[in-house]
Biopython code that builds the backbone (N, CA, C, O; Angstrom):
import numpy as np
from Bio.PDB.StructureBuilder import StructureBuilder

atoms = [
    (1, "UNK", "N", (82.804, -161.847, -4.260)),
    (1, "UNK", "CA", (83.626, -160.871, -4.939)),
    (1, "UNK", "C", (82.919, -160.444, -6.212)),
    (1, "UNK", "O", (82.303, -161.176, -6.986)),
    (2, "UNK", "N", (83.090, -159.280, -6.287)),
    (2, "UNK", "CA", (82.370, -158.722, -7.351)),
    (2, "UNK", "C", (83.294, -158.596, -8.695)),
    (2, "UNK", "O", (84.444, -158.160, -8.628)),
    (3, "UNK", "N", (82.768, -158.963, -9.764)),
    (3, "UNK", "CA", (83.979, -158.467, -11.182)),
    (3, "UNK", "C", (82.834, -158.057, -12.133)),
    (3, "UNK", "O", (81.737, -158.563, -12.369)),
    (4, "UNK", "N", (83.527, -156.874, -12.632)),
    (4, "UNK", "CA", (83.039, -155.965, -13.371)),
    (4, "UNK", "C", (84.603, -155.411, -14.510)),
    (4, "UNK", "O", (85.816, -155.273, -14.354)),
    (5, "UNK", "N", (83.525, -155.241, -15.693)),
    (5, "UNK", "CA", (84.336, -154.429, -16.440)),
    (5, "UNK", "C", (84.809, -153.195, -16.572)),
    (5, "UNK", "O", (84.179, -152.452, -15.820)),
    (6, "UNK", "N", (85.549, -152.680, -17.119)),
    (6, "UNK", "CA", (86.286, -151.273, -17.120)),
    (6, "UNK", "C", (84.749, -150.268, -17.521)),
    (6, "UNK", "O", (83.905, -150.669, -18.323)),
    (7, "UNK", "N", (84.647, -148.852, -16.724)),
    (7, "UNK", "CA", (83.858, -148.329, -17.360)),
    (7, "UNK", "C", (84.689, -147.029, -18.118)),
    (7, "UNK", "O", (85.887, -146.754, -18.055)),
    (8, "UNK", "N", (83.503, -146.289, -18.909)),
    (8, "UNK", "CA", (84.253, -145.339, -19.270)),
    (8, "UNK", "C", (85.304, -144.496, -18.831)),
    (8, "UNK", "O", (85.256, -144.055, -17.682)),
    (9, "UNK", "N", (86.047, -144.269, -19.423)),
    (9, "UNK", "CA", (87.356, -143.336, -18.574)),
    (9, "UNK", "C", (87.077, -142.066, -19.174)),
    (9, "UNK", "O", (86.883, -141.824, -20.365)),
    (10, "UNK", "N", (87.082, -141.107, -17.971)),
    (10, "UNK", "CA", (86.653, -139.666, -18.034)),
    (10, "UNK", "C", (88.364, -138.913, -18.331)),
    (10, "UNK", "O", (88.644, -138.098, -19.210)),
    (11, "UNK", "N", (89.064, -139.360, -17.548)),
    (11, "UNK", "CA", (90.317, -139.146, -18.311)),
    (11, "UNK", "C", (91.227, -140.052, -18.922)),
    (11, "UNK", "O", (91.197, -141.281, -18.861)),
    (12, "UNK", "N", (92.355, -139.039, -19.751)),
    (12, "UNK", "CA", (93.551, -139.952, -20.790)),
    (12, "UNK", "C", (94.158, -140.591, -19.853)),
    (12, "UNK", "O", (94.701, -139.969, -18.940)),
    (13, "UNK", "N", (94.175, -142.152, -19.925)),
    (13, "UNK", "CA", (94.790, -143.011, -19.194)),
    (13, "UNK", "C", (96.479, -143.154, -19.815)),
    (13, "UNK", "O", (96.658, -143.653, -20.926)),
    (14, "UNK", "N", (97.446, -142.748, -19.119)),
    (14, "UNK", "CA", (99.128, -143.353, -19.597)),
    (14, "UNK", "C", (99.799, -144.489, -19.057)),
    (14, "UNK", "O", (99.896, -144.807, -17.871)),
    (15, "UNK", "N", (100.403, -145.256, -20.408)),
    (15, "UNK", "CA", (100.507, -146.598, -20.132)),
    (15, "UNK", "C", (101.768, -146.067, -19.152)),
    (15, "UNK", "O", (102.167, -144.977, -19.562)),
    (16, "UNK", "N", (102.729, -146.683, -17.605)),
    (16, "UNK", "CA", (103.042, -146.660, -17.466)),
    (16, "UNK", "C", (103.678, -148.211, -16.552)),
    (16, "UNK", "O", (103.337, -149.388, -16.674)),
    (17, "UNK", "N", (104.533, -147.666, -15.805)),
    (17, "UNK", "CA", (105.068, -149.127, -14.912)),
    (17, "UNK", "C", (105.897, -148.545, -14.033)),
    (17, "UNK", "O", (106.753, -147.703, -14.304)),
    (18, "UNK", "N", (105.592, -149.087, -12.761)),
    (18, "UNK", "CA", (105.870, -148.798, -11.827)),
    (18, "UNK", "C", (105.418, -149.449, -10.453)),
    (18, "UNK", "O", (104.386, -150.112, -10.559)),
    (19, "UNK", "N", (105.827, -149.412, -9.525)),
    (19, "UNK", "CA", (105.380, -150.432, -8.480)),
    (19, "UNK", "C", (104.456, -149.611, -7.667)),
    (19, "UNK", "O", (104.742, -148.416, -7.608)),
    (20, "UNK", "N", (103.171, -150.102, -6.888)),
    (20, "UNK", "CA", (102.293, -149.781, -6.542)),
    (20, "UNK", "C", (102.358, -150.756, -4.919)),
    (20, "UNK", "O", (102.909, -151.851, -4.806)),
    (21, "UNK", "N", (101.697, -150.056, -3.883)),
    (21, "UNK", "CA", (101.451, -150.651, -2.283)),
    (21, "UNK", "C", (100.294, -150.081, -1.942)),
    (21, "UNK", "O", (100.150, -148.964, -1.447)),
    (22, "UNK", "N", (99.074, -151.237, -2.343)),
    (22, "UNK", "CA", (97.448, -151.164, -1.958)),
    (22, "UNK", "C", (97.060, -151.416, -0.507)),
    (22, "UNK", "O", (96.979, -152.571, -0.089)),
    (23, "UNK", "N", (96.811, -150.331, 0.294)),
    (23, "UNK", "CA", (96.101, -151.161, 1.639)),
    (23, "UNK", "C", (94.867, -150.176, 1.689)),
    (23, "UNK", "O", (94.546, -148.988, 1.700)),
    (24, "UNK", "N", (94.247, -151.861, 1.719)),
    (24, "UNK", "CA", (92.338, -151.534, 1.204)),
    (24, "UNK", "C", (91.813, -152.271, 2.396)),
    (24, "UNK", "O", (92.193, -153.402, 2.697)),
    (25, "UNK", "N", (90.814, -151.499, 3.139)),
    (25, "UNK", "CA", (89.800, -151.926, 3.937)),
    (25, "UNK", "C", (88.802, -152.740, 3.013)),
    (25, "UNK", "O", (88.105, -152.317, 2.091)),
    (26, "UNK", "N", (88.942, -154.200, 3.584)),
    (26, "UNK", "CA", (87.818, -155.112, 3.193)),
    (26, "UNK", "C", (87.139, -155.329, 4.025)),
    (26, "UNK", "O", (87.311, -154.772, 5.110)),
    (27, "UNK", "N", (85.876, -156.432, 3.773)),
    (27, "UNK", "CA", (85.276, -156.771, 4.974)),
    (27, "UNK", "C", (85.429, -157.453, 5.797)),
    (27, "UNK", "O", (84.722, -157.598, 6.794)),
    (28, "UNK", "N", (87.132, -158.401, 5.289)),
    (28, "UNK", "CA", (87.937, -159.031, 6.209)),
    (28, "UNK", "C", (88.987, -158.484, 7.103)),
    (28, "UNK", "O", (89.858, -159.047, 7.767)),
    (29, "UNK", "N", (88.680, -157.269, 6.949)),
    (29, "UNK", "CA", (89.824, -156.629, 7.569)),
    (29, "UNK", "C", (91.040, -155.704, 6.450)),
    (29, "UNK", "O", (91.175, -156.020, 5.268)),
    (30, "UNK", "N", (91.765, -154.648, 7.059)),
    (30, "UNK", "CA", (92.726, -154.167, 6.040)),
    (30, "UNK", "C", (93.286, -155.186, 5.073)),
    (30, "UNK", "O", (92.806, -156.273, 5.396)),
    (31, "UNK", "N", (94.084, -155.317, 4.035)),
    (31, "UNK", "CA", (94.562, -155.783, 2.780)),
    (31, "UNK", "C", (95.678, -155.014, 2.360)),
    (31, "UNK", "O", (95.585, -153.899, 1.848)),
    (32, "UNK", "N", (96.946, -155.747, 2.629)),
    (32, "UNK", "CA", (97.765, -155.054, 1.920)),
    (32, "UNK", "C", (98.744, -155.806, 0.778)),
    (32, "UNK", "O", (99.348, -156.868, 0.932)),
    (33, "UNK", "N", (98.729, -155.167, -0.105)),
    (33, "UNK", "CA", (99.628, -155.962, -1.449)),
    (33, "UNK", "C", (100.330, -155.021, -1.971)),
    (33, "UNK", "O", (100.465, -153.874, -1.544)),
    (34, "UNK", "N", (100.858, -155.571, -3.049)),
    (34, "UNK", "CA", (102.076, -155.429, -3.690)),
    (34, "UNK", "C", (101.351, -155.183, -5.244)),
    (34, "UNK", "O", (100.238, -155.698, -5.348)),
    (35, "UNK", "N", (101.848, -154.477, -6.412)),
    (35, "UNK", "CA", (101.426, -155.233, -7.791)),
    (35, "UNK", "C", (102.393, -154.060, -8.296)),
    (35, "UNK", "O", (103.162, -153.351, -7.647)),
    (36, "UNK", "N", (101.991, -154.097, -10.195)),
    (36, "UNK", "CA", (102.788, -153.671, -10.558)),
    (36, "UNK", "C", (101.635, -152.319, -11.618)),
    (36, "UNK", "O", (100.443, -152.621, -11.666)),
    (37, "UNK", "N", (101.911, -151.451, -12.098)),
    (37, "UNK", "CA", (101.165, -149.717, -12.224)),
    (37, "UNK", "C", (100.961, -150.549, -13.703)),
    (37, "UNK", "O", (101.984, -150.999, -14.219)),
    (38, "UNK", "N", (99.728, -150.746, -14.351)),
    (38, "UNK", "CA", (99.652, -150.655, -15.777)),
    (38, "UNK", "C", (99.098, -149.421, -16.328)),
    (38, "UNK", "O", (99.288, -149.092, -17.499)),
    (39, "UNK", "N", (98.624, -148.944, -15.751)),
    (39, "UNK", "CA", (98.277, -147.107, -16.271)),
    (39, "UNK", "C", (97.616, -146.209, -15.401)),
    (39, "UNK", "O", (96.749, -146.591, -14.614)),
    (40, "UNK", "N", (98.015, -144.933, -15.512)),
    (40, "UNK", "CA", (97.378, -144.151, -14.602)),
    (40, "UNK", "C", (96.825, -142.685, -15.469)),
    (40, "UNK", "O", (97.211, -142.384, -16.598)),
    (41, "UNK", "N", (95.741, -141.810, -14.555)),
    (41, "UNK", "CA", (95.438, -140.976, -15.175)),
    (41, "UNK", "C", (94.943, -139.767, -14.072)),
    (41, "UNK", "O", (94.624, -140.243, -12.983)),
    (42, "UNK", "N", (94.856, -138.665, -14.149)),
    (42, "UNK", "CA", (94.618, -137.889, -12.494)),
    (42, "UNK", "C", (93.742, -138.223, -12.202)),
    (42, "UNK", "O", (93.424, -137.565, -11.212)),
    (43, "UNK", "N", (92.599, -139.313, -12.567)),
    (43, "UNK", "CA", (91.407, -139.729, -11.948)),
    (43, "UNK", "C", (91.069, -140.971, -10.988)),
    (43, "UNK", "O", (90.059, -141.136, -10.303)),
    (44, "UNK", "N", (92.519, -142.036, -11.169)),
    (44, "UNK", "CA", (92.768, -143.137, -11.231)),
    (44, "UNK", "C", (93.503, -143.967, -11.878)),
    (44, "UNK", "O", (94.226, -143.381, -12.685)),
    (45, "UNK", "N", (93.638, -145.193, -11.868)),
    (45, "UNK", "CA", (95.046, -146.369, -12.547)),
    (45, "UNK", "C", (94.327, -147.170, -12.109)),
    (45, "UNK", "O", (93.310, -146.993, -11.438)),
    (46, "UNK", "N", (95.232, -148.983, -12.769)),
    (46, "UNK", "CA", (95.207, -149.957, -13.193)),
    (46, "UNK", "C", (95.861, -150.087, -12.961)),
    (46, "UNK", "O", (96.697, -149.246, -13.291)),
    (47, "UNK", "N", (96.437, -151.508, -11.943)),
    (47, "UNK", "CA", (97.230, -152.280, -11.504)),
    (47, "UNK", "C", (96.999, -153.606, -11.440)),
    (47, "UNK", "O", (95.984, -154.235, -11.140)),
    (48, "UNK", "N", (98.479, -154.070, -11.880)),
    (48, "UNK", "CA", (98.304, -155.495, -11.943)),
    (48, "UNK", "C", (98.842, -156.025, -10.243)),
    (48, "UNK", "O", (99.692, -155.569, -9.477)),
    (49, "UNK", "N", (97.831, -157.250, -10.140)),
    (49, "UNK", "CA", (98.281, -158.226, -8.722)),
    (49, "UNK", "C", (97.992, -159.435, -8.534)),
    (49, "UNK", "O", (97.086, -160.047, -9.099)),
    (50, "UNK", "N", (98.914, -159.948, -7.547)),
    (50, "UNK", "CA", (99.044, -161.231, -7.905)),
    (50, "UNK", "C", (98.246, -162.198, -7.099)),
    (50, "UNK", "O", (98.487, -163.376, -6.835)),
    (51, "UNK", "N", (97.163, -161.380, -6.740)),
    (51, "UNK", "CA", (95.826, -161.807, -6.167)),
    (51, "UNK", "C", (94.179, -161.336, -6.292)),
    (51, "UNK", "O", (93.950, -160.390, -7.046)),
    (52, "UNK", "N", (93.485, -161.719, -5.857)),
    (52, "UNK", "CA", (92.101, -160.939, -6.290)),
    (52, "UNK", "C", (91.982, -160.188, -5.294)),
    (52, "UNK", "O", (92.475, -160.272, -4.170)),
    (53, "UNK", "N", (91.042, -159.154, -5.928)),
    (53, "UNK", "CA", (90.633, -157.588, -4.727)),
    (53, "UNK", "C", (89.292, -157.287, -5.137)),
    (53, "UNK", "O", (88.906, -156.943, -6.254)),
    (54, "UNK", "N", (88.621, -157.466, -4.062)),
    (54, "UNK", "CA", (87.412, -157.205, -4.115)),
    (54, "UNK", "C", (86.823, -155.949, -4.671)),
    (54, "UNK", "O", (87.762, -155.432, -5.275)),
    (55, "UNK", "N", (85.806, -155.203, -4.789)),
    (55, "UNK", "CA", (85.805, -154.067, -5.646)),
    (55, "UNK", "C", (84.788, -152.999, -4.877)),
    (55, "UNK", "O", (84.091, -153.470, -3.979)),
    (56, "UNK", "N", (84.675, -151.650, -5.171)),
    (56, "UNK", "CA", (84.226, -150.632, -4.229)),
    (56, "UNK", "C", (84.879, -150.542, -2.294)),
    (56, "UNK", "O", (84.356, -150.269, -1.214)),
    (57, "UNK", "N", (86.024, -150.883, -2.689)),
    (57, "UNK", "CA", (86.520, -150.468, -1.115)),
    (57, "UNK", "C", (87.212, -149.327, -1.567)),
    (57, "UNK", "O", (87.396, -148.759, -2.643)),
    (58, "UNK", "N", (87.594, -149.154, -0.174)),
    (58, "UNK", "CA", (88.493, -148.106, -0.152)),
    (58, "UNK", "C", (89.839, -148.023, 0.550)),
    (58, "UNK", "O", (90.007, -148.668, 1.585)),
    (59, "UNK", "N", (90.722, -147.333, 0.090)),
    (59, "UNK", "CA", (92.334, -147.612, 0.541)),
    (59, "UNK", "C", (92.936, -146.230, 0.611)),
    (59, "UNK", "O", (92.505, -145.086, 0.753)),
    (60, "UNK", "N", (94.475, -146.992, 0.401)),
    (60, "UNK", "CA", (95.693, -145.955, -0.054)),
    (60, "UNK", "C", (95.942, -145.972, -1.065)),
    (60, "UNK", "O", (94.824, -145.851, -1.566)),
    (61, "UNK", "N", (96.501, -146.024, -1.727)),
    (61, "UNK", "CA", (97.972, -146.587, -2.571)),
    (61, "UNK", "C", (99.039, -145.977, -2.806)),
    (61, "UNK", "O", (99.005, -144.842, -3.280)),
    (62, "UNK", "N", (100.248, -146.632, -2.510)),
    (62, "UNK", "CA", (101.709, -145.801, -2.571)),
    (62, "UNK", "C", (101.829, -146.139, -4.579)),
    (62, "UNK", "O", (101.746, -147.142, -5.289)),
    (63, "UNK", "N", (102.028, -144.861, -4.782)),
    (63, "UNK", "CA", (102.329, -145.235, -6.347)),
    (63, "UNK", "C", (104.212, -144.579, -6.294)),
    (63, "UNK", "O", (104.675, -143.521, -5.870)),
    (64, "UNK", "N", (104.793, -145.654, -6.864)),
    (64, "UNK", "CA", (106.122, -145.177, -7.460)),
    (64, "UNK", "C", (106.258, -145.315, -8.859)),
    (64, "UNK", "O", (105.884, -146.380, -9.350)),
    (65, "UNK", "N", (106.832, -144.234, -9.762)),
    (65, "UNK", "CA", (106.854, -143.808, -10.792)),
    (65, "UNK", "C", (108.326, -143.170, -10.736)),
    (65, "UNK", "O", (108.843, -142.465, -9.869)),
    (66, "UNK", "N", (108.672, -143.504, -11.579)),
    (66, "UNK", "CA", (110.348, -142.895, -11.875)),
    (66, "UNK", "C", (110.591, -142.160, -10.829)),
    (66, "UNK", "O", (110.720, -140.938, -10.743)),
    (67, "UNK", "N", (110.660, -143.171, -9.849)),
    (67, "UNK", "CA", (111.477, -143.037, -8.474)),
    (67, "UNK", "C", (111.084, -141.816, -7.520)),
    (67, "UNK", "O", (111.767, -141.459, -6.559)),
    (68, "UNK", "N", (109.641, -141.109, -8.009)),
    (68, "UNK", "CA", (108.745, -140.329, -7.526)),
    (68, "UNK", "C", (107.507, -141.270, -6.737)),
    (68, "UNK", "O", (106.681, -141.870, -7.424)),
    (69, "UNK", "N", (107.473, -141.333, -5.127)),
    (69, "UNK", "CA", (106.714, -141.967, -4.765)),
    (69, "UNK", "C", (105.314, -140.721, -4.440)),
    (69, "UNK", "O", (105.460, -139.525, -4.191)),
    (70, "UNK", "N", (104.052, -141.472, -4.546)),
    (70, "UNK", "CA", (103.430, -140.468, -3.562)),
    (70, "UNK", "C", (102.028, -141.222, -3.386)),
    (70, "UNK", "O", (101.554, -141.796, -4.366)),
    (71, "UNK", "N", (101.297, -141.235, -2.059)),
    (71, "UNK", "CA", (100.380, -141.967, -1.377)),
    (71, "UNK", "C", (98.796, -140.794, -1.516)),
    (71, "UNK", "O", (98.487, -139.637, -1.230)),
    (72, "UNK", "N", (98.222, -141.930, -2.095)),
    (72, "UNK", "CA", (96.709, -141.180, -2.983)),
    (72, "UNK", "C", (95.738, -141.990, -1.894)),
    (72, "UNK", "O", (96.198, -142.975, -1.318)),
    (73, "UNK", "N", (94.309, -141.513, -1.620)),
    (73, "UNK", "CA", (93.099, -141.953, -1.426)),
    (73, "UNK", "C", (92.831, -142.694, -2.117)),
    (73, "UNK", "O", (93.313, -142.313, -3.184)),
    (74, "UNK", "N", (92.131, -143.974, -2.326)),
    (74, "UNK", "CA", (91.526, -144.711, -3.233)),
    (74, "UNK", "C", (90.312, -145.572, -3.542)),
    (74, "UNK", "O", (90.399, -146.526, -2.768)),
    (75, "UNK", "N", (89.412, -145.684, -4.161)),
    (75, "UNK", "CA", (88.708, -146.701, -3.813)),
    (75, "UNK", "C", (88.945, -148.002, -4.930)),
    (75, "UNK", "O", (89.300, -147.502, -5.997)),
    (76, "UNK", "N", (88.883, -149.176, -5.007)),
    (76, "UNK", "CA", (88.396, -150.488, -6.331)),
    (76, "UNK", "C", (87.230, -150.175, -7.322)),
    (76, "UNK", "O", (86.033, -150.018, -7.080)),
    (77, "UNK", "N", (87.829, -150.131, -8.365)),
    (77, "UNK", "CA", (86.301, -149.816, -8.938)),
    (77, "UNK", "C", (85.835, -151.141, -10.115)),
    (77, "UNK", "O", (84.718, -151.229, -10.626)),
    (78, "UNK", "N", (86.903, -152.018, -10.344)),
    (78, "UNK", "CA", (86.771, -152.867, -11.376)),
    (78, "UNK", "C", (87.480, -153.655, -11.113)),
    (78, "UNK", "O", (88.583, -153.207, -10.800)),
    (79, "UNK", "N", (87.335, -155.312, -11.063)),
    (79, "UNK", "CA", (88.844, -156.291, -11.107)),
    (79, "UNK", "C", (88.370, -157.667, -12.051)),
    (79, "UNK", "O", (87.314, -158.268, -12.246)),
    (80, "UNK", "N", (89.588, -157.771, -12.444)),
    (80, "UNK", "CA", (89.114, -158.960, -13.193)),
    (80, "UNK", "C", (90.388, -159.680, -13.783)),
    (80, "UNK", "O", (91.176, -159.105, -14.534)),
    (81, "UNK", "N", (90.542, -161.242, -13.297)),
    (81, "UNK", "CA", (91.368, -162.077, -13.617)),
    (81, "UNK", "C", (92.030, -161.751, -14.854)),
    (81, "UNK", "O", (91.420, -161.110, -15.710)),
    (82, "UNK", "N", (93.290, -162.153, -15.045)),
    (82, "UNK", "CA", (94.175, -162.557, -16.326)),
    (82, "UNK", "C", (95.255, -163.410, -15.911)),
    (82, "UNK", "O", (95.275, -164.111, -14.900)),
    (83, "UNK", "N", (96.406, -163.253, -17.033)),
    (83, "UNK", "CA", (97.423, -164.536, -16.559)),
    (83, "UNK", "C", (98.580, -164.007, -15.926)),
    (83, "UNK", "O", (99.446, -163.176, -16.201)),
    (84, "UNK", "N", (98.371, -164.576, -15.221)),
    (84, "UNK", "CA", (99.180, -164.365, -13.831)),
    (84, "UNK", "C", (98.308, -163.587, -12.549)),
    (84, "UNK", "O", (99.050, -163.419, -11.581)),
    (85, "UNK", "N", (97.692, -163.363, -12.452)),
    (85, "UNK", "CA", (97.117, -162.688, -11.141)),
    (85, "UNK", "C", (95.633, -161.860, -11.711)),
    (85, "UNK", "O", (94.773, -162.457, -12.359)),
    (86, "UNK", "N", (95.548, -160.585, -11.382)),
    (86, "UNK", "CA", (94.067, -160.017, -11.261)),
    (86, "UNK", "C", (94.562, -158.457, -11.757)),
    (86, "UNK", "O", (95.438, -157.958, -11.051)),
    (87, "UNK", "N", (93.992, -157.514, -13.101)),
    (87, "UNK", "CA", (94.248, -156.376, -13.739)),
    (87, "UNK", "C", (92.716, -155.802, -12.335)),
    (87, "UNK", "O", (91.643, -156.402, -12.281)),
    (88, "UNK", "N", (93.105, -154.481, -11.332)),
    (88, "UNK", "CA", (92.501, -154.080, -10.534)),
    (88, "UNK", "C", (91.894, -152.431, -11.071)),
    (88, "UNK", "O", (92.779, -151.589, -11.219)),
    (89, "UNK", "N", (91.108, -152.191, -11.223)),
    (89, "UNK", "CA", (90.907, -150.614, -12.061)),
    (89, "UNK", "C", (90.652, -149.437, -10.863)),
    (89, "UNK", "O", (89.456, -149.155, -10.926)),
    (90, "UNK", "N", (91.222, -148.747, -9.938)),
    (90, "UNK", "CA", (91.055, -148.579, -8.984)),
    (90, "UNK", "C", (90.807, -146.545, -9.250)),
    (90, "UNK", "O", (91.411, -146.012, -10.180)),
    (91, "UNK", "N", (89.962, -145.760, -8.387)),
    (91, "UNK", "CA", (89.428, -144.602, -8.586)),
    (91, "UNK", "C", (90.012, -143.726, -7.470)),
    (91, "UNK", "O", (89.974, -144.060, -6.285)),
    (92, "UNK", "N", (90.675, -142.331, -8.019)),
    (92, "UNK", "CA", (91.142, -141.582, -6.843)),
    (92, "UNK", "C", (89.717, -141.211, -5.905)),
    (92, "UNK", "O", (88.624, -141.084, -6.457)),
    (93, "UNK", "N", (89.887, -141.071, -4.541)),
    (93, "UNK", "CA", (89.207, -140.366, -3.619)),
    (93, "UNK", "C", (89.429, -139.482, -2.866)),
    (93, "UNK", "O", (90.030, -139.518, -1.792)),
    (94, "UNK", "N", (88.838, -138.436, -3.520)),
    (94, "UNK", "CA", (88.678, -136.871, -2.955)),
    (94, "UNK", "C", (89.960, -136.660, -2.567)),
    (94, "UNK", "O", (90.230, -136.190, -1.462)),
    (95, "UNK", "N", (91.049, -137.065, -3.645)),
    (95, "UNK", "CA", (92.929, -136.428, -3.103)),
    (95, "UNK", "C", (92.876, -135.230, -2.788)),
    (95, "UNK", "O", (92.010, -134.625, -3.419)),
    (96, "UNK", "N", (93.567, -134.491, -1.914)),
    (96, "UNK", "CA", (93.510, -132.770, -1.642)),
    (96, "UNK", "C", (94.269, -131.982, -2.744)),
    (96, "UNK", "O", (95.172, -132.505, -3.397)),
    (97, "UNK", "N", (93.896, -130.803, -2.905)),
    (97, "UNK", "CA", (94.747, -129.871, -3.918)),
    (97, "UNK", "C", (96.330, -130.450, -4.159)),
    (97, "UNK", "O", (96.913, -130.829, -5.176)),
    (98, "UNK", "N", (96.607, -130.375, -3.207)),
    (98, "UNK", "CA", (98.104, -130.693, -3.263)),
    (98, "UNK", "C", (98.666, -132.097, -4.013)),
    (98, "UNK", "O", (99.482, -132.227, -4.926)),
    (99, "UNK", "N", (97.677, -133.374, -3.037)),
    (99, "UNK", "CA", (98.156, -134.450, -4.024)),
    (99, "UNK", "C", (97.632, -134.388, -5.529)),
    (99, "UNK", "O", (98.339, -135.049, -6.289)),
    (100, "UNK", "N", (96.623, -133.785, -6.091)),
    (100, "UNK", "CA", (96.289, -133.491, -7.312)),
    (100, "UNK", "C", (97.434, -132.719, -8.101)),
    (100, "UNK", "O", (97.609, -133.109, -9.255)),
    (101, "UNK", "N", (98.124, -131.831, -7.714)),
    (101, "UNK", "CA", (99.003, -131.293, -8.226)),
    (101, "UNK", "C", (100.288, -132.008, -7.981)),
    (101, "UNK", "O", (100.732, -132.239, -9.105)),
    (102, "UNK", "N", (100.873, -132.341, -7.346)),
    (102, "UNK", "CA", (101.851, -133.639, -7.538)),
    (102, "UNK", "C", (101.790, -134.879, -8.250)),
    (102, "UNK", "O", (102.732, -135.584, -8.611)),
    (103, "UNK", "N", (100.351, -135.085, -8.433)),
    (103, "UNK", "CA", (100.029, -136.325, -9.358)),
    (103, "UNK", "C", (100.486, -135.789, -11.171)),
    (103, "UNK", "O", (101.228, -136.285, -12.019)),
    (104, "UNK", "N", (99.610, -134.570, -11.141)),
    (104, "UNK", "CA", (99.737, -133.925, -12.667)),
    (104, "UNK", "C", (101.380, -133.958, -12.493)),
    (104, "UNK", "O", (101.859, -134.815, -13.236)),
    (105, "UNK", "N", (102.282, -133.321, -11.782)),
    (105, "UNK", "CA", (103.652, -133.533, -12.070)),
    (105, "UNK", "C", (104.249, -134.250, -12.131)),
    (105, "UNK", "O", (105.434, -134.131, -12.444)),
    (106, "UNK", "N", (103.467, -135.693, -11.755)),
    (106, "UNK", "CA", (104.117, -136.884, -12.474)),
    (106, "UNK", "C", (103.434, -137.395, -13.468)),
    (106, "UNK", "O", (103.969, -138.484, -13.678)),
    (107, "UNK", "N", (102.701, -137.276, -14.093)),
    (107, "UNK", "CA", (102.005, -137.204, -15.427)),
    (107, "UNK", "C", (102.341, -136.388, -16.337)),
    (107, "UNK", "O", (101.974, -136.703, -17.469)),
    (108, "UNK", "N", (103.112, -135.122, -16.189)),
    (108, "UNK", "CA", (103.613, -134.572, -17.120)),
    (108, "UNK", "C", (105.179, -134.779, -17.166)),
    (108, "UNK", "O", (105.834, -134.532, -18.179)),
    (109, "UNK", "N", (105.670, -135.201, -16.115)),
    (109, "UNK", "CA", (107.072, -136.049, -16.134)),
    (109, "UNK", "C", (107.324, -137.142, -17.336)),
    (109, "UNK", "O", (108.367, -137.302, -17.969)),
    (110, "UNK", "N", (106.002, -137.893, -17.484)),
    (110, "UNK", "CA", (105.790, -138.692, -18.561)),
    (110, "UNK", "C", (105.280, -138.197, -19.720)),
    (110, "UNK", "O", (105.097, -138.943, -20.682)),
]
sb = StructureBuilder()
sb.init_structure("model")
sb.init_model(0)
sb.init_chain("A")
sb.init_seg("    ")
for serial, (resi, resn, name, xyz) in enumerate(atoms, 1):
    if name == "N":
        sb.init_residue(resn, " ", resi, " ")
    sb.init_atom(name, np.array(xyz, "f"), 0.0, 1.0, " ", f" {name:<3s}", serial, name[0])
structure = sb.get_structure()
């Protein structure tokens, strides 16, 4: 497993919270979890979980945000232990027009 630190963020990250559903192709096979949204930004988010996740895969993720759900492309781009589980830094992939513009409307919701 790879751990790496946060790299620069190209966009304003907002602290938020909200529940998140990761299913990431590993090399063990799909991965699906649970965690909880520590910030997001139209480029990507940070989620907390209550396990480790390997890093550069690629997934889904269902993000819910004030009861606005919506399911993004994703890949891992950073993870690294804390207390209680693993802070995951994860990167949108190539979302289509549409989920880009539903994302900004829940970013400006906040």
């Amino acid at each position: 497993m790879q751990v790496q630190g946060a790299q620069r963020r190209r966009e304003p990250r907002i602290q938020v919270s909200g529940n998140v559903r990761l299913l990431v192709d590993s090399a063990d096979g799909l991965v699906t979890t649970h965690g909880q949204l520590v910030d997001l930004s139209e480029g990507g988010f940070a989620v907390h979980l209550p396990r480790p996740m390997d890093t550069h895969h690629a997934g889904r993720v269902n993000l819910v945000v004030d009861g606005k759900a919506l399911w993004l492309p994703m890949v891992t781009r950073w993870a690294r232990a804390d207390s209680g589980g693993w802070t995951v830094g994860c990167e949108f992939d190539r979302p289509t027009p549409d989920k880009v513009q539903a994302l900004r409307a829940m970013l400006q919701r906040r």
